[in-house]
C-alpha positions as CSV (number, residue, x, y, z in Angstrom):
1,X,95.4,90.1,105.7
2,X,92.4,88.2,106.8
3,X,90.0,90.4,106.3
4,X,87.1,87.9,106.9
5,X,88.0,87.8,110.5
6,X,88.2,91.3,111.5
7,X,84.3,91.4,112.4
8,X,84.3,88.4,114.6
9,X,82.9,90.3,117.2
10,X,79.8,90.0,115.2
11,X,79.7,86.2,115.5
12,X,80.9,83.4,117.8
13,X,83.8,84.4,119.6
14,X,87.1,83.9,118.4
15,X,89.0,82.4,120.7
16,X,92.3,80.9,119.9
17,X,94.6,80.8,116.3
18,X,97.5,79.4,114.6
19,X,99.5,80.2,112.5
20,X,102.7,79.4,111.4
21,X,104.3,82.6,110.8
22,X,104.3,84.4,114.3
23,X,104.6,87.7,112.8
24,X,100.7,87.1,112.1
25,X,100.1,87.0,116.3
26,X,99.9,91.1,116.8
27,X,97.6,91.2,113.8
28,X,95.4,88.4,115.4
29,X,95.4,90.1,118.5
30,X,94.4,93.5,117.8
31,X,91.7,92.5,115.6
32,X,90.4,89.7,117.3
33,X,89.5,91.2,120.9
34,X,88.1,88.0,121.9
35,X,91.4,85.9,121.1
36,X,93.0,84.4,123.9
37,X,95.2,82.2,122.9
38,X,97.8,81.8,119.8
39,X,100.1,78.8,118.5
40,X,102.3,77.6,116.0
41,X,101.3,74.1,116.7
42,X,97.7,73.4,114.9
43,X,97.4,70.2,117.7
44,X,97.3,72.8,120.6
45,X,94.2,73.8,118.6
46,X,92.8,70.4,119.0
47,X,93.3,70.1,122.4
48,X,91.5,73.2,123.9
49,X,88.2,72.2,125.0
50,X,87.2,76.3,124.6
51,X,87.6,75.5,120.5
52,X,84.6,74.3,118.7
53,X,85.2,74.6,115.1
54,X,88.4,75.4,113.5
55,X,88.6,77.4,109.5
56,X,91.9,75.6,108.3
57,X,93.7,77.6,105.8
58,X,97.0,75.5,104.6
59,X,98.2,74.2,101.3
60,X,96.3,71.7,99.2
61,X,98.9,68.9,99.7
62,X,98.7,69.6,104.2
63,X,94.9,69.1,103.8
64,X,94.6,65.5,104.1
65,X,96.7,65.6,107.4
66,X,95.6,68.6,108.8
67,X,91.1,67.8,107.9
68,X,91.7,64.5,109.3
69,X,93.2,65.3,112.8
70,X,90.7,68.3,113.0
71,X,87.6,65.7,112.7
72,X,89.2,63.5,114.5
73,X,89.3,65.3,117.3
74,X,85.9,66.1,117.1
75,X,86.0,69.8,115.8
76,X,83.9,71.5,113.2
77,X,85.7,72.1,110.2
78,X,85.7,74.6,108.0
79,X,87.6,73.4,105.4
80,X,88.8,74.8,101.9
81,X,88.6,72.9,98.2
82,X,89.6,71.1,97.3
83,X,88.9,68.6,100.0
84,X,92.6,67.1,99.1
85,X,95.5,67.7,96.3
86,X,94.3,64.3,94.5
87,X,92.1,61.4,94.6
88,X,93.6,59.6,97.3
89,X,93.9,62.4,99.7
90,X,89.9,63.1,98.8
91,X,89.2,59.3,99.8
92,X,91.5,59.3,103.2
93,X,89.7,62.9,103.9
94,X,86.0,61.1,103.1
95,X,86.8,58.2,105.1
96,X,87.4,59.7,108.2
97,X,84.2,62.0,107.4
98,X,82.3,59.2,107.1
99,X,83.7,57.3,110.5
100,X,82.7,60.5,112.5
101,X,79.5,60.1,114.2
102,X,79.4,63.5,115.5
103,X,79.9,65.6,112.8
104,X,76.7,66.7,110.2
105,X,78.7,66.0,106.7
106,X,78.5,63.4,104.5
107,X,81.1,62.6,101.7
108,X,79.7,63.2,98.5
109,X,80.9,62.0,94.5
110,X,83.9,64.5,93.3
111,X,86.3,66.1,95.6
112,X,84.1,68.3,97.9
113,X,82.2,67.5,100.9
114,X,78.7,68.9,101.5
115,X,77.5,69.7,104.6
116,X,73.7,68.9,105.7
């Protein structure tokens, strides 16, 4: 179970997850040395001024919610495709993307997001 964080020593420190499942917390916790802080509630996330960026891992149809709040907020994202489960989550996600003037992406034709 994420695998792809279990060498975050070797990058920017991890410092705070969520997850809805609390099982998952002693697993984030002994992997994650640098982790000081865990939540069910993604908008705690949002809130912490020691989290830059956020990797958001949720189901396709939670995207739209979830990818605009995190840029909103003004936090990297990280974000899986598709950006959106339709065409109309896409454009919501896009528009937000677009309105944020301190974030380096673009929205792009299709249903991905490229960043510069």
């Amino acid at each position: 179970m994420f695998q792809c964080l279990s060498a975050a020593a070797e990058r920017r420190p991890t410092s705070a997850a969520c997850d809805s499942n609390t099982k998952a917390f002693d697993w984030f916790k002994a992997s994650i040395p640098t982790l000081d802080f865990v939540t069910t509630d993604y908008r705690e996330l949002l809130a912490r001024q020691d989290v830059d960026a956020i990797y958001c891992a949720v189901p396709h149809n939670l995207h739209a919610d979830f990818y605009c709040d995190i840029i909103r907020s003004g936090k990297h994202l990280l974000g899986e495709k598709p950006f959106g489960i339709d065409l109309k989550a896409n454009e919501e996600i896009t528009k937000v993307i677009a309105r944020s003037e301190s974030l380096p992406a673009k929205p792009t034709h299709g249903s991905s997001v490229f960043w510069e």
